[in-house]
C-alpha positions as CSV (number, residue, x, y, z in Angstrom):
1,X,-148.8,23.2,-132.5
2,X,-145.1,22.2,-133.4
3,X,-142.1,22.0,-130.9
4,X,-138.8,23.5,-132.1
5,X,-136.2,20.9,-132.8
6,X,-133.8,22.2,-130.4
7,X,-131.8,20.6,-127.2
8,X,-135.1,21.3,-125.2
9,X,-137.5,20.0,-127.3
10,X,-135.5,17.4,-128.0
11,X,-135.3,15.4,-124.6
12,X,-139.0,15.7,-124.7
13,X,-139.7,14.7,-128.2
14,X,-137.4,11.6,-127.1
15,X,-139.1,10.9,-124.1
16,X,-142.6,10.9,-126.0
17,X,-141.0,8.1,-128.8
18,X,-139.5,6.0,-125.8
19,X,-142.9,5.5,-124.2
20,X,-144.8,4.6,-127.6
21,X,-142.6,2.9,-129.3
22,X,-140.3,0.6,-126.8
23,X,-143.7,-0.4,-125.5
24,X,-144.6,-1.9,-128.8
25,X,-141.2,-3.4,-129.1
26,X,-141.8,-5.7,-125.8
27,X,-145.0,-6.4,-126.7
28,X,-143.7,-8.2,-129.9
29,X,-141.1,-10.2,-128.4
30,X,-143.6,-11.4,-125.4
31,X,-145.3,-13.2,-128.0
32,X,-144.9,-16.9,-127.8
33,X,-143.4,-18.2,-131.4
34,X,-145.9,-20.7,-131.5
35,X,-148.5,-18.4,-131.3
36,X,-147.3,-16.4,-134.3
37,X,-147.0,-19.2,-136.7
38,X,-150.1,-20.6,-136.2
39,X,-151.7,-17.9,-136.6
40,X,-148.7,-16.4,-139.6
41,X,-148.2,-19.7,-141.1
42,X,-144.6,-19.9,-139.9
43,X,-144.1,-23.3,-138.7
44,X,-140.9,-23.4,-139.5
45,X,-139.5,-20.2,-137.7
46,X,-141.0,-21.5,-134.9
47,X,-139.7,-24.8,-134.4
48,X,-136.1,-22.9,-134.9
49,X,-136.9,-20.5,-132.5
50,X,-138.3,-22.7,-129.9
51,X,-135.3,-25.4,-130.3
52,X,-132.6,-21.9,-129.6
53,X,-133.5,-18.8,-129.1
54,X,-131.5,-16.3,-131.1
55,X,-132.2,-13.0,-131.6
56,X,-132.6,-13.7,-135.3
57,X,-135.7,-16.1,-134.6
58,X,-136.9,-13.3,-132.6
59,X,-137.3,-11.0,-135.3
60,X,-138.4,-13.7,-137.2
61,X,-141.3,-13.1,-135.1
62,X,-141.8,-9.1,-135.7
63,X,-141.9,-9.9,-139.8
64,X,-144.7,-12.1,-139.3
65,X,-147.2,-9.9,-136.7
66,X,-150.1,-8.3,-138.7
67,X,-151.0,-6.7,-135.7
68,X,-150.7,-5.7,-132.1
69,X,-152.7,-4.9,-129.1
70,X,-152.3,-5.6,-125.5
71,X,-152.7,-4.1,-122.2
72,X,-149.6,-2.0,-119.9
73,X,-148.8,-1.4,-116.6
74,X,-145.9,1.2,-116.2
75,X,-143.7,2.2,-113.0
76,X,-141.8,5.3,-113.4
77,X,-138.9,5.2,-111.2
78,X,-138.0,8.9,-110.6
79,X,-135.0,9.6,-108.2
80,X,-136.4,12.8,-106.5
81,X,-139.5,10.8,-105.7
82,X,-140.2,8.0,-103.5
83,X,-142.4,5.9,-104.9
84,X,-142.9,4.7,-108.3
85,X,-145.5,6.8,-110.5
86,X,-147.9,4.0,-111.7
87,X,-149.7,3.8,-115.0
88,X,-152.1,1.7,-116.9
89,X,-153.6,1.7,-120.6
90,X,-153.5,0.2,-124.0
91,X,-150.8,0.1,-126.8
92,X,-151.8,-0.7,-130.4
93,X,-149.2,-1.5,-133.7
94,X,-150.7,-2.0,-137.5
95,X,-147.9,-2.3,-140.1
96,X,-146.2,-0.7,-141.6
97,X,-145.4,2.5,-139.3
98,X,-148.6,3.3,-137.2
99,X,-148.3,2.9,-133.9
100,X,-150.2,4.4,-130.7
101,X,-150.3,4.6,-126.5
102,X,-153.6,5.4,-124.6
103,X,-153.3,6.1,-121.0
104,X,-156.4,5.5,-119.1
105,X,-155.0,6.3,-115.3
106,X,-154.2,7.9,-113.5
107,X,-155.4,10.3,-115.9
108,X,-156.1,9.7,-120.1
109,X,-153.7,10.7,-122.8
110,X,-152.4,9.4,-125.9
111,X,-149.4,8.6,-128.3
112,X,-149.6,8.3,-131.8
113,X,-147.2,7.9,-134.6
114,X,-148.1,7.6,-138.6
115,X,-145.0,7.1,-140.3
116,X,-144.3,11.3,-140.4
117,X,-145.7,12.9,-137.6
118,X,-145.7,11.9,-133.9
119,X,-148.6,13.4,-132.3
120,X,-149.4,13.4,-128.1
121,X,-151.9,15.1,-125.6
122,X,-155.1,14.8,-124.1
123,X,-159.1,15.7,-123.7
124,X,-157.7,19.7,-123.5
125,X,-154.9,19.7,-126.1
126,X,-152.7,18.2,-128.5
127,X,-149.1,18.7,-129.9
128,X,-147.5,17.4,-133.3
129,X,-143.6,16.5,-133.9
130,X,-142.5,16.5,-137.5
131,X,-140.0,13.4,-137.2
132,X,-138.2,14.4,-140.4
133,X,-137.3,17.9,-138.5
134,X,-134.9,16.1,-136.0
135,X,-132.6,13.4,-137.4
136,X,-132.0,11.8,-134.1
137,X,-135.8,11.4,-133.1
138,X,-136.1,10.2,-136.6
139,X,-133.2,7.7,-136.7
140,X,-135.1,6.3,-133.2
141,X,-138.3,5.8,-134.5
142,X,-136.7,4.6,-137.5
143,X,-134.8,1.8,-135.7
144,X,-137.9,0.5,-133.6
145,X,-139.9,0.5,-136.6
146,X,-137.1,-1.6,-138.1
147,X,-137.4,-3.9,-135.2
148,X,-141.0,-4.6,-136.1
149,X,-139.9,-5.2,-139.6
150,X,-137.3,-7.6,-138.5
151,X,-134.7,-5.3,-139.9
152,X,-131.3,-6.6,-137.7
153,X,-129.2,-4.3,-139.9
154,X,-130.7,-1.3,-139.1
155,X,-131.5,-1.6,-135.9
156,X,-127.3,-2.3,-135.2
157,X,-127.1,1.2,-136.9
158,X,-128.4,2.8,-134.1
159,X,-127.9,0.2,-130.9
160,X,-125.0,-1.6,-129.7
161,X,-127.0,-4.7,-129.5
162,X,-126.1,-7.2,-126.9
163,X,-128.3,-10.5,-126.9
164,X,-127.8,-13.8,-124.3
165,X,-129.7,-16.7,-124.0
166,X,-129.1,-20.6,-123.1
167,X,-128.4,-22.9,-126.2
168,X,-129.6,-25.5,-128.2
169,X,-130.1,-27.7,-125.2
170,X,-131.8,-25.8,-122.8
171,X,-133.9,-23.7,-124.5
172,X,-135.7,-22.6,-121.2
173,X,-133.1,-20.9,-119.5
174,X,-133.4,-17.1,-119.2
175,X,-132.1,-14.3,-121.9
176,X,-131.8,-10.7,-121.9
177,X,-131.6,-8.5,-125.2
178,X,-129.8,-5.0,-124.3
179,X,-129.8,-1.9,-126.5
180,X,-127.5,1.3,-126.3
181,X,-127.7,4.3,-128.1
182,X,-124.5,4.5,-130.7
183,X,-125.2,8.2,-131.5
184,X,-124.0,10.6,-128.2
185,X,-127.5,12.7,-128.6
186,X,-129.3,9.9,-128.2
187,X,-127.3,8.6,-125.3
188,X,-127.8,12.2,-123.7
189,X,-131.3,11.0,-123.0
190,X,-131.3,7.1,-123.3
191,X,-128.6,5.0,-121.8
192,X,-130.2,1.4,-122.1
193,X,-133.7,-0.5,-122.9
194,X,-133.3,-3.9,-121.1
195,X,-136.0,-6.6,-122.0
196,X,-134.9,-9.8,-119.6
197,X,-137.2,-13.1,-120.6
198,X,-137.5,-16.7,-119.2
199,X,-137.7,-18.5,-122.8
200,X,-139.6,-17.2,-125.3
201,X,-141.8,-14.7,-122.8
202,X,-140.7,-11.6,-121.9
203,X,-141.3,-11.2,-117.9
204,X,-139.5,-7.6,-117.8
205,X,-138.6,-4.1,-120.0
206,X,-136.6,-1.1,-118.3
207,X,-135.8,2.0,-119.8
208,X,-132.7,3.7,-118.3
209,X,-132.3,7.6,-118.8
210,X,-129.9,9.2,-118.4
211,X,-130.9,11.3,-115.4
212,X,-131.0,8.4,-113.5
213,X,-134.9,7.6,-113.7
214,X,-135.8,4.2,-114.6
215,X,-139.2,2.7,-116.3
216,X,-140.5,-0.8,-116.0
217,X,-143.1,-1.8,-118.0
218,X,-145.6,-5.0,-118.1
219,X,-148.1,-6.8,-120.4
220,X,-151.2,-8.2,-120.4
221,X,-153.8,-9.6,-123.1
222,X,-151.1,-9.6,-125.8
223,X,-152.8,-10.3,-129.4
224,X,-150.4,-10.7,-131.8
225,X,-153.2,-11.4,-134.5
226,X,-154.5,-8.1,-134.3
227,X,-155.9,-7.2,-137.6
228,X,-157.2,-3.6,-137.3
229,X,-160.5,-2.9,-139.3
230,X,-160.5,1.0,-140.9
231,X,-162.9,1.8,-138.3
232,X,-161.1,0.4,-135.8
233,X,-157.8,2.5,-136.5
234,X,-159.8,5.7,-137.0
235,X,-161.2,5.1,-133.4
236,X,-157.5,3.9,-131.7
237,X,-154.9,5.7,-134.1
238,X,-155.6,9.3,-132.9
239,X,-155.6,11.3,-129.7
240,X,-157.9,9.9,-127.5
241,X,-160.7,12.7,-126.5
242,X,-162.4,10.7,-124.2
């Protein structure tokens, strides 16, 4: 089934690509440099990063992941409601471009992405976007992907990037790593991912809409090593019918 790439469609396709893919993004940077090279062979990277954090020894990081997987637990912050929806699953990443989200409550659905076609539902049905219809949605996924890559120069195509952290000398302290959308669409839906860190572990990502709502996102049982066997991503790269 596709979905029209108009205005409608489009604040839905974008809300779909902000839950798979940001996810993913945060999951990267929680990782700790020296877990990634030891496990990458990049000793050198991380000694950089660990002595100051930049934002260029974190993407460091993202070139050298061969995998991801780790657990989620998502508040949705929705101003006509009182209390946060809460939801918990799994997020998975295999280079180059495939990337997935399974809910498991309160009630299981899934995210998947393969480079072309963005695909979401659950046990009853599934829907497919054709990224390449809708040059926004495709210029978002492109960037994240680009992230992963530990591609600066894109990403700054489509974010006014804003990164702080302590120096040289006290390598500790706390950072935050901002994004904003550049294009207007874009910022029709999305006004600013927020990841805020004490180090080199994320403690926090929120996703500011622009209707107001808010979602905070934390991880558990990050493996950054995650090398995904072909049975393995048949099983976790497709919507979930269990």
């Amino acid at each position: 089934m596709a979905i029209r790439p108009d205005a409608m469609a489009c604040s839905v396709e974008m809300r779909v690509v902000l839950a798979c893919a940001l996810a993913l993004v945060a999951i990267a940077l929680a990782a700790s440099p020296l877990e990634v090279s030891a496990r990458a062979s990049q000793v050198n990277a991380a000694a950089d990063a660990a002595a100051h954090l930049t934002l260029d020894s974190l993407l460091t990081r993202f070139r050298a992941i061969p995998g991801l997987f780790a657990r989620y637990r998502e508040e949705k912050r929705i101003t006509l409601l009182a209390e946060p929806l809460v939801s918990e699953g799994t997020v998975h990443y295999a280079p180059p471009h495939r990337l997935a989200r399974h809910q498991r409550t309160p009630s299981p659905s899934s995210i998947v992405f393969d480079g072309t076609t963005l695909r979401f539902g659950d046990a009853q049905s599934e829907e497919r976007i054709d990224v390449s219809s809708n040059p926004v949605v495709r210029a978002f996924v492109e960037s994240f992907l680009s992230v992963l890559a530990g591609d600066r120069s894109k990403l700054e195509r489509t974010f006014v990037v804003d990164f702080r952290a302590g120096d040289a000398a006290h390598p500790g302290e706390r950072w935050e790593l901002s994004l904003v959308p550049r294009d207007s669409k874009l910022l029709g839906v999305l006004r600013e991912v927020r990841f805020a860190g004490d180090g080199v572990v994320v403690s926090q990502m929120r996703i500011r809409e622009a209707t107001g709502d808010e979602a905070v996102t934390t991880f558990s049982d990050v493996d950054v090593a995650h090398r995904y066997s072909a049975d393995e991503a048949a099983r976790v790269f497709r919507v979930s019918r269990d």
